[in-house]
N, C-alpha and C positions, 0 to 999 in steps of 0.2 A: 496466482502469478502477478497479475494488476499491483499486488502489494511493494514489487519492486518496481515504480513507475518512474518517473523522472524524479520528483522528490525525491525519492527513495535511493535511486542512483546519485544523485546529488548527495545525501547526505550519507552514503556507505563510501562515496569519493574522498568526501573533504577528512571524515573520522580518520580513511586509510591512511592518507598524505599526511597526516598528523599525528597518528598512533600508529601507522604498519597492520601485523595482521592480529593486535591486542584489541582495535577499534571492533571485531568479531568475538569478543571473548565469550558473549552471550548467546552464540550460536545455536549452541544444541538447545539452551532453554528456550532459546525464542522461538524454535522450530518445533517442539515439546507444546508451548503453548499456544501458537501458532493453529496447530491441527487439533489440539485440544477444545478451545474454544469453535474455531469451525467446524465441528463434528457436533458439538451442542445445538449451533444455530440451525445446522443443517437436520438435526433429527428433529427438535422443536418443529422446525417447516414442516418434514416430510409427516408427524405425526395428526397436527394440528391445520395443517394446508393453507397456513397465514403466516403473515411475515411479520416480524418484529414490530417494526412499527402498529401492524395491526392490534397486537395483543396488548403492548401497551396501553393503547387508545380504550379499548375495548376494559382493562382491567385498571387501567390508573387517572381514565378522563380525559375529558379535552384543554385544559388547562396544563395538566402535567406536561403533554403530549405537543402543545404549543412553544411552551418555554425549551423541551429538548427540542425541537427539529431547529429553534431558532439557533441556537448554538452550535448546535450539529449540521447545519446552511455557513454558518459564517466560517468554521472550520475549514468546510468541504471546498467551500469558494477560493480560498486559499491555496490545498491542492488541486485542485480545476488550474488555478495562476501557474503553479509550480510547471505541470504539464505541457501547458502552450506553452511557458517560457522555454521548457526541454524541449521540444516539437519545435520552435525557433530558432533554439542554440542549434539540433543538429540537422533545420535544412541550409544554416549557415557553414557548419563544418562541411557539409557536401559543395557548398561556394554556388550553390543554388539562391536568386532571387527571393529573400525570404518575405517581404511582406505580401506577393500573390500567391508566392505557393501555399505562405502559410494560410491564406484564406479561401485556396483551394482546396487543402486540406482538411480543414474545420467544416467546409459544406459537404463537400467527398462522405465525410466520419457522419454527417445530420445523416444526408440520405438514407447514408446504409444500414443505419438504428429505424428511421424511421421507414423504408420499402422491405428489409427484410425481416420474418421470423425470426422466434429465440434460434432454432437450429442451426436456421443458414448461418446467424449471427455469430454463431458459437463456435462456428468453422472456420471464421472469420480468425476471431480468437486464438485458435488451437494452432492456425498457420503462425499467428503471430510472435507465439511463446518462441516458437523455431530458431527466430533469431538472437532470443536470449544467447544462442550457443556461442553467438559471437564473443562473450564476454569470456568462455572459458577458452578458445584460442587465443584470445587477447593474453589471458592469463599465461597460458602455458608460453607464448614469446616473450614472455618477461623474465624467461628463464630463473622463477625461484627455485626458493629450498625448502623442498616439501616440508619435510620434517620439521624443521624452524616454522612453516606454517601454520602446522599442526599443533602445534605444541605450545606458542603463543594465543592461537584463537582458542584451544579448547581445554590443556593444560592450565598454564601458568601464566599470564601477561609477560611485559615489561616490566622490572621491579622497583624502574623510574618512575613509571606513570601508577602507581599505584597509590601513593598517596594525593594524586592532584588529583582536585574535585572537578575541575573541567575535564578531564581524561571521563570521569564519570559521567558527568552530563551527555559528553559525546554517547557513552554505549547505552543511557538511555535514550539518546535521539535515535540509536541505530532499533534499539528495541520499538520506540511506538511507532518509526516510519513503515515497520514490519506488518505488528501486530496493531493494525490501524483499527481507530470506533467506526469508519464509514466499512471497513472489511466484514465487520460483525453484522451491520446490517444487510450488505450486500450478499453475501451467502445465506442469508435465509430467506433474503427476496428472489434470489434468483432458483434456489429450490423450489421454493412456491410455482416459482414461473414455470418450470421444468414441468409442472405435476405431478411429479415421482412418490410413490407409494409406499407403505410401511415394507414393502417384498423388498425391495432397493435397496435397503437403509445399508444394507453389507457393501454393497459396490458404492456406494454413493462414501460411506468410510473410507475406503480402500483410494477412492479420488481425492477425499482430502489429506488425506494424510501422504499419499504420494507427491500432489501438491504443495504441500508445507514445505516435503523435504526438497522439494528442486528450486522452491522459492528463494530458499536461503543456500542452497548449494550454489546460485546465478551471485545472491549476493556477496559471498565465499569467495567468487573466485574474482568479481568487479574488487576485493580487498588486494588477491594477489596480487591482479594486474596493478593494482594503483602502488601498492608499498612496494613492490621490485624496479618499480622504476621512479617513481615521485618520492616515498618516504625516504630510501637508501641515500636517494642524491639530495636529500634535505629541502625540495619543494615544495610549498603549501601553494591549495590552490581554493577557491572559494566555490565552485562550480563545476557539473561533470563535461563543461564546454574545455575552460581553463587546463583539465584535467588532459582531455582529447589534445588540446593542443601541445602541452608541455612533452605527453609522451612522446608524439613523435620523432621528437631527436634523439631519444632515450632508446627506444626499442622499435623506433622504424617506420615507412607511411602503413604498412600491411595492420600493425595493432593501433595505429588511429581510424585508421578505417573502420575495421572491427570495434571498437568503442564509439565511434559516430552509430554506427549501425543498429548497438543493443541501445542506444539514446534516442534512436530514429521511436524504435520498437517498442520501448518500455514508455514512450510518451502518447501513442498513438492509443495504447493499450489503456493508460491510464486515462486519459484524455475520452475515454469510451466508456470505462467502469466508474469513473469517480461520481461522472453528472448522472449515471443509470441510478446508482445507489441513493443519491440524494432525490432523485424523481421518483425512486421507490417507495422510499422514505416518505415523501410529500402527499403522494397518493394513499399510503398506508395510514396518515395520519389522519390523513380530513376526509378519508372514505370515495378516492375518484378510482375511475377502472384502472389500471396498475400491471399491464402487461406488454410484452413484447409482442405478442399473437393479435394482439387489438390494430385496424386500422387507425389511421392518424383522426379521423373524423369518432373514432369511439375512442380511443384516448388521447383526445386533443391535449387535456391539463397533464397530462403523462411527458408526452414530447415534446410539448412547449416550454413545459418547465427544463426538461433536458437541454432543450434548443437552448435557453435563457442564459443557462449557466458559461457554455462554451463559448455565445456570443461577449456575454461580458468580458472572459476570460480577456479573451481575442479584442473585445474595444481596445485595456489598456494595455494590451502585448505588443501593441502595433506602434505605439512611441519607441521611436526608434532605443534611445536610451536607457529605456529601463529595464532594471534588473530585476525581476520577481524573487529569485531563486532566498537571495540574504532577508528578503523580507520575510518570504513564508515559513524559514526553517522553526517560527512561533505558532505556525498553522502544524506541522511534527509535531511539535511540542504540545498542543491542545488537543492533537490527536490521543496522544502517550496519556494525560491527564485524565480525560473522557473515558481510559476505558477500565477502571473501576466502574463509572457509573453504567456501563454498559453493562459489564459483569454482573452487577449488583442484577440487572433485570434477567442474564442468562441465567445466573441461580434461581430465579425466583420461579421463573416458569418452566426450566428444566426439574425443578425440581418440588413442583407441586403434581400431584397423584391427580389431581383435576382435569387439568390443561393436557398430562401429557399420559394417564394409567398410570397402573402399576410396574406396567410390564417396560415400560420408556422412560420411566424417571432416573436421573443424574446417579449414580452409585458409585460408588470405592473410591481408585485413583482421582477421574475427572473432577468429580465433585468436589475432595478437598484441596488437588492443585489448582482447580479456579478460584477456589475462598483464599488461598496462601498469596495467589499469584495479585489476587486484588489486594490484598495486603501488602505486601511486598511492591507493587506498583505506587500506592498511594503514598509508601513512604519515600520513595526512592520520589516523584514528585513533589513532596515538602521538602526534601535535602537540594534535590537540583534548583529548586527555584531559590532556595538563602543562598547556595554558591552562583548561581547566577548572577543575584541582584547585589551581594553582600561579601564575596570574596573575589578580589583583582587575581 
């Protein structure tokens, strides 16, 4: 669910207000690939009881293993910025004092990583997604047309935007802000952490794939809400603050509220999972304790590095005038790029008889739509970056 954080909602806003609900045309496949890949990471953990970052280290060195995290830090820093700035935007839509709350916030979010368990943590979590729902009453007071919904995101597009390469770029921003490189690590760190055993692996399926599909049903309907009221009446907006504000004259204070609310939720969430993943990451690389269940004094480098990230955030979030959100939509984009090379590592150890038996290695379907899909990714990143940089 973390995968629709403020980024995320940022960038399923701006697509909508500019494509409608064509800016989702990728939906089913990115939900297809979505639980595909996190079923791999996650049986990987559950088999092997190490996280990504471990097995790399362990199977490709410390050098290999240096040069990704470094990439895979600068990314993440990126969305960590997107997060606060959403966590900003919407204690300001609530017309709340933003620069104390929002650093009340930020030490609020330390604490409760670092005094509580994965459990408690996870309860945390599960309250949090709740609010996602706000986004699909948003929707439904935007009074669409089902059908025209339908049928534009999953059918047919716009037969306008079909030859524009920015129309494209947009739906591969909407696919990597989904299908993020820090997602892939973080569900198999966080299995790890879990300690869940080969007996699990059915339920532990069953969560992610339920998962996937409400991840992108929330961001389904953040498209409704936005194209029934922003795209129709020909509004572009750069931000899901921008967004919150336009709609109100459009469809009323009840769905700006409920839009401030899933940007309260989806930032807080993010803002939680993105610095976990990279602290995971960190500790899996260079060999430190690496758990939620450790106290702060036995995974000091664990928390501290998490602390680090959100501090930063929050240094430069606190200038009153800056906008994080247009910078980092290149941190999406780096995301989107990384995860071939991400892939590249789930095939390799999903699909060696060593690491994982016989009886758990990669087969049929999964196996050749992650070899297709890192295909298919990699090229749709060499096409978007020449219309990026090379077509007006």
């Amino acid at each position: 669910m973390a995968d629709n954080d403020a980024g995320g909602v940022a960038t399923y806003t701006v697509a909508a207000a500019l494509y409608g609900m064509s800016s989702q045309y990728f939906v089913i496949l990115t939900t297809l690939l979505l639980g595909v890949t996190q079923e791999i990471g996650a049986r990987i953990a559950i088999v092997t009881g190490k996280g990504l970052g471990d097995l790399i280290r362990e199977q490709y060195g410390a050098r290999v293993a240096v040069c990704l995290f470094f990439v895979y830090f600068v990314v993440n820093q990126g969305v960590v910025l997107q997060n606060v700035t959403g966590l900003k935007s919407a204690i300001q839509l609530f017309g709340l004092p933003w620069q104390p709350v929002l650093i009340l916030c930020c030490v609020l979010l330390a604490a409760l990583v670092i005094l509580l368990n994965y459990k408690n943590l996870q309860r945390i979590f599960l309250i949090t997604i709740v609010f996602y729902g706000a986004y699909i009453f948003s929707a439904i007071l935007s009074k669409p047309n089902w059908g025209e919904a339908i049928r534009l995101s999953m059918i047919l597009p716009q037969r306008s935007f079909i030859s524009d390469p920015h129309y494209w770029f947009a739906l591969i921003a909407v696919l990597g802000t989904t299908v993020t490189a820090w997602g892939q690590f973080f569900v198999n760190s966080y299995v790890a952490d879990k300690g869940l055993k080969v007996g699990e692996l059915k339920e532990e399926r069953a969560e992610i794939y339920l998962g996937a599909l409400l991840t992108n049903l929330f961001s389904w309907m953040i498209a409704v809400a936005v194209t029934y009221t922003l795209f129709i009446h020909g509004k572009t907006v750069v931000d899901a603050q921008g967004a919150a504000l336009a709609i109100r004259p459009l469809a009323g204070a009840l769905s700006y509220t409920l839009f401030a609310t899933g940007l309260l939720a989806a930032s807080f969430l993010g803002l939680t999972i993105v610095p976990l993943a990279t602290a995971y990451v960190f500790t899996e690389f260079f060999g430190y304790e690496r758990t939620l269940n450790a106290s702060f004094l036995k995974g000091k480098v664990f928390y501290v590095f998490f602390i680090l990230q959100i501090a930063l955030g929050l240094g430069v979030s606190l200038f009153p005038k800056i906008n994080l959100f247009g910078l980092t939509l290149y941190a999406d984009y780096l995301n989107g790029a990384l995860l071939p090379v991400i892939f590249f590592f789930l095939i390799r150890f999903s699909e060696s008889s060593d690491i994982m038996g016989k009886e758990f290695i990669s087969r049929g379907f999964s196996k050749w739509f992650l070899r297709i899909s890192a295909v298919g990714i990699s090229i749709a990143v060499v096409g978007t970056t020449f219309s990026k940089f090379f077509i007006k």
